[in-house]
N, C-alpha and C positions, 0 to 999 in steps of 0.2 A: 201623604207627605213623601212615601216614598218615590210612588209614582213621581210627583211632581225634581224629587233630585235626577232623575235617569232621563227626564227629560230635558231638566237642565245641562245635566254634563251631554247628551246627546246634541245637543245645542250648538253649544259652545266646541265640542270636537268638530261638527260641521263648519262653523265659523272660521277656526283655527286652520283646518285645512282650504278652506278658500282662499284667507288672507292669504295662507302660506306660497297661493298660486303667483306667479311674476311673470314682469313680461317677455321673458323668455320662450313663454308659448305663442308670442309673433311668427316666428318660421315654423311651427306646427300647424298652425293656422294657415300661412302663407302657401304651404306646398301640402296639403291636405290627405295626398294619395299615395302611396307606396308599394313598390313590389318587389319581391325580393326570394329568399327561402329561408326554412324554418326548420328546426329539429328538435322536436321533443314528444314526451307522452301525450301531453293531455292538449298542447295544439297541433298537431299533428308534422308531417316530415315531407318536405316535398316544397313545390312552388306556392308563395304566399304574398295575398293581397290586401294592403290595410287602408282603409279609408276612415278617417274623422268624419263624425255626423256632428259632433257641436267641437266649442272651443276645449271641452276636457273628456269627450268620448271619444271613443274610434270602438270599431268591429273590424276585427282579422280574419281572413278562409285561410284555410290552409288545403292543399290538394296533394296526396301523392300514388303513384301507381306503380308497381313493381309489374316485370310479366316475364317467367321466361318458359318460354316454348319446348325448350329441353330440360324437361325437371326430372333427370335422375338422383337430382341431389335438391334439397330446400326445397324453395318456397314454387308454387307453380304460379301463383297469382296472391300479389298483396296491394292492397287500396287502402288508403285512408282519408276522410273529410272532415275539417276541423271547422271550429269556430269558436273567436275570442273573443271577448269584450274588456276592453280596457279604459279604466279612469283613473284620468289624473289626477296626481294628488300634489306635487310641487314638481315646478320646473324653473331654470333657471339659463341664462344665456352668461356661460363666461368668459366669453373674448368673442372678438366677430366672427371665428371660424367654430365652435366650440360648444353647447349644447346639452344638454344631459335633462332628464324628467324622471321622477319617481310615481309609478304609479300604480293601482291593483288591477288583478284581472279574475276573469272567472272564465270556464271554459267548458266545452263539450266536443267530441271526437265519435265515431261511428268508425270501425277497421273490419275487414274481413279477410282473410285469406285461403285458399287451396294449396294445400300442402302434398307431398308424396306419401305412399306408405310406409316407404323406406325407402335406407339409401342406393340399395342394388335395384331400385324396377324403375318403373314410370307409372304405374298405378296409382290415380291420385284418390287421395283422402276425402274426408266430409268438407263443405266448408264449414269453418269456423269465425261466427262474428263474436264482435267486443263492442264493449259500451265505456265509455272514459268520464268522468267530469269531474272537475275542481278547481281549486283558484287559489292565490298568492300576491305574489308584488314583483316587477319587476322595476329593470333600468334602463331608459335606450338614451344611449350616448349618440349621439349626432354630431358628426363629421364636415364642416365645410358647407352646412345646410341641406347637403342630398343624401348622403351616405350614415345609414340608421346598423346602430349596431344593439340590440333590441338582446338583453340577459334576465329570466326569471327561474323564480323559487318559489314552491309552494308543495299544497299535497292534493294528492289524487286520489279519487276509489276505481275502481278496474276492476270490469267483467267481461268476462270471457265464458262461452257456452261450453259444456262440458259435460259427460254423462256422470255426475256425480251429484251432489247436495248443494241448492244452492249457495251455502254458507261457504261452500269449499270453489267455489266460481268467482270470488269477490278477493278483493284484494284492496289494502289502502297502503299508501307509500308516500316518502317524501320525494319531489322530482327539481330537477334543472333541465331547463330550455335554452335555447340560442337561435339568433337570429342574422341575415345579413339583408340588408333590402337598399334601396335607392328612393327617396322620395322625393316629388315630384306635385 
């Protein structure tokens, strides 16, 4: 009996969220592909490319590379490689220029960096990689049908290599994102 309720409200939340879908997702459809940049934890900071695989999916990369040659100070080398997946959950079209879609996402990031010893040398340090992943909800507001303004919330766990315990390596946080892209 129980089973059979959690199936039923499983159901029915599916349903609700389909119906809730409109056709608003014509110009997501329409213009399928996007590029733009991103900044956040858990999708990563840098140049970022979104393409839709169906009418309510899409997958985002994200790519960023820091590099500087003269590391008496900071970071001497930082990289990061993201990847999102995003479903939509409602969208709606409010005037012909005007746009907006709610939808979840889940995500993974891979970062490494080479850092100095300190601030007086150039002696660099170990590298140091991380592992990111998590998920939430966001919002992208779309502009005139090109211009994606892409805002989420959610939480993340975060590892980072460290000569300690790995309990003292992990981390979990609540994060915000932001995006600006052109879709196309």
């Amino acid at each position: 009996m129980k089973t059979r309720k959690i199936t039923l409200a499983i159901t029915c939340l599916l349903l609700v969220s389909v119906s809730l879908f409109s056709a608003g997702n014509e110009i997501l459809t329409k213009y399928p592909s996007s590029i733009g940049a991103q900044i956040g934890q858990l999708s990563g900071y840098g140049l970022s490319y979104q393409k839709r695989i169906s009418d309510l999916d899409a997958l985002q990369t994200t790519v960023g590379l820091s590099f500087n040659g003269d590391a008496t100070w900071g970071s001497y080398l930082d990289y990061v490689v993201g990847v999102e997946y995003q479903h939509t959950i409602y969208s709606d079209c409010y005037d012909d220029w005007f746009l907006g879609q709610l939808y979840i996402f889940t995500a993974i990031n891979h970062m490494g960096s080479i850092e100095t010893v300190d601030e007086y040398s150039d002696v660099l340090g170990p590298f140091k990689p991380s592992l990111a992943v998590g998920g939430g909800f966001g919002v992208e507001i779309l502009f005139f049908d090109h211009f994606s303004l892409p805002i989420e919330f959610g939480y993340g766990a975060f590892w980072e290599y460290a000569d300690t315990s790995f309990i003292k390596q992990l981390q979990l946080q609540f994060i915000a994102q932001v995006g600006m892209r052109y879709r196309f």
